[in-house]
N, C-alpha and C positions, 0 to 999 in steps of 0.2 A: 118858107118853112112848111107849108101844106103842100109842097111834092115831096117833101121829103119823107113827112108824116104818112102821106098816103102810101107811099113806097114800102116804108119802114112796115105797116099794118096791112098792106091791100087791101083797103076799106072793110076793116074786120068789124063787126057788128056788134054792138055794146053785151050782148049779152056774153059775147065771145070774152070780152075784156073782163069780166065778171067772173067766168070761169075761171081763166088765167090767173085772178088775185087769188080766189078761192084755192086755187091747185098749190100757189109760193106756199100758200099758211099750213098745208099739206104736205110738201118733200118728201119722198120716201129715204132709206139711208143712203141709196144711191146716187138719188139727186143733189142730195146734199154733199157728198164725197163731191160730184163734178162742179158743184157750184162752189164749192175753197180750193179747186183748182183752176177754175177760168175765170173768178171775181180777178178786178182791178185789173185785166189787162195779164192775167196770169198764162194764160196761152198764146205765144205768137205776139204778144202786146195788142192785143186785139178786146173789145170789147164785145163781151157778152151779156144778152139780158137771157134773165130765166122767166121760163113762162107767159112764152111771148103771142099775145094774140095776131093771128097773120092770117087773113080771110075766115075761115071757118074753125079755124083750125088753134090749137093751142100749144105750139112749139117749145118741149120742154129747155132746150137753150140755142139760142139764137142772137148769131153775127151778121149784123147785115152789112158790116163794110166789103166781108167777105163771102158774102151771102151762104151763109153755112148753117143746117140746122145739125143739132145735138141731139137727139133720142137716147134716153137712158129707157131700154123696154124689160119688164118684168115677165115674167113666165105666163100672165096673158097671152103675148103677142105671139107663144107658141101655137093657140087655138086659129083654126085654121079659119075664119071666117075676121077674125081681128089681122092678119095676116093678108088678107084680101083687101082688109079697109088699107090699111100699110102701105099695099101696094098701091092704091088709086090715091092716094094722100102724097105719096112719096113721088110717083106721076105729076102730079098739079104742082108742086112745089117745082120739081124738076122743070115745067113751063115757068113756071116765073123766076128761073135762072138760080133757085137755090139748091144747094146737096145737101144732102139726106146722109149725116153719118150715124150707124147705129150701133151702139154698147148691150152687151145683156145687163144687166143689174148685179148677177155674178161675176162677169167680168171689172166694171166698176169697183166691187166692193172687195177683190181678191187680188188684183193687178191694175190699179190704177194710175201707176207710173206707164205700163201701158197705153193704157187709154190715154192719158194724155200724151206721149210721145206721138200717136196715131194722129191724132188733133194735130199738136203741132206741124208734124211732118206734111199734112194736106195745103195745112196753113202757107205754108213755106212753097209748097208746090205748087200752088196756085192762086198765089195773092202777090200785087206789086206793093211790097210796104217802103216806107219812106224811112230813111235812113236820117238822122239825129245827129245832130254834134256839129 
């Protein structure tokens, strides 16, 4: 179980996991729309955690069977120096084999059938899921 943990977190550092609790008790509306959409296996039947600490970083949802991260970004990430971080964040994750899908906050909260259809549709594309029955 401790590679798998390690894997799961890439020895993300307590303070990070701190963060991460403090961010769930916080949701904004957007995050909250995505997370009663991909609770319980709602997308792809894939599990995701929200607010997921992973090295430095606090990954607002995240699949690691399919190594998929979720970003719900707010009108922040318009500012061009948060955009930069974005970039070098979405870099490192992309070395350790995870995607980087990003939602506005407006999109979420206007067309979230959307948003999930995109989800799934990655899911689908690039996941070998096991078939039931």
């Amino acid at each position: 179980m401790p590679d798998f943990n390690e894997n799961l977190h890439h020895h993300a550092n307590p303070s990070t996991y701190e963060i991460a609790r403090i961010l769930r008790q916080r949701q904004t509306k957007a995050e909250e729309i995505l997370w009663l959409l991909l609770r319980n296996r709602k997308a792809g039947n894939m599990k995701f955690r929200r607010q997921h600490a992973f090295e430095n970083f606090v990954l607002d949802f995240y699949c690691h069977e399919a190594k998929l991260a979720i970003e719900a970004d707010g009108r922040i990430h318009d500012d061009p120096n948060i955009k930069e971080y974005d970039d070098v964040r979405t870099k490192r994750l992309n070395e350790c084999g995870i995607t980087v899908l990003r939602f506005t906050n407006d999109e979420i909260e206007t067309n979230s059938t959307l948003v999930l259809n995109a989800i799934v549709k990655w899911i689908k594309e690039n996941t070998v899921t096991q078939k039931t029955g």
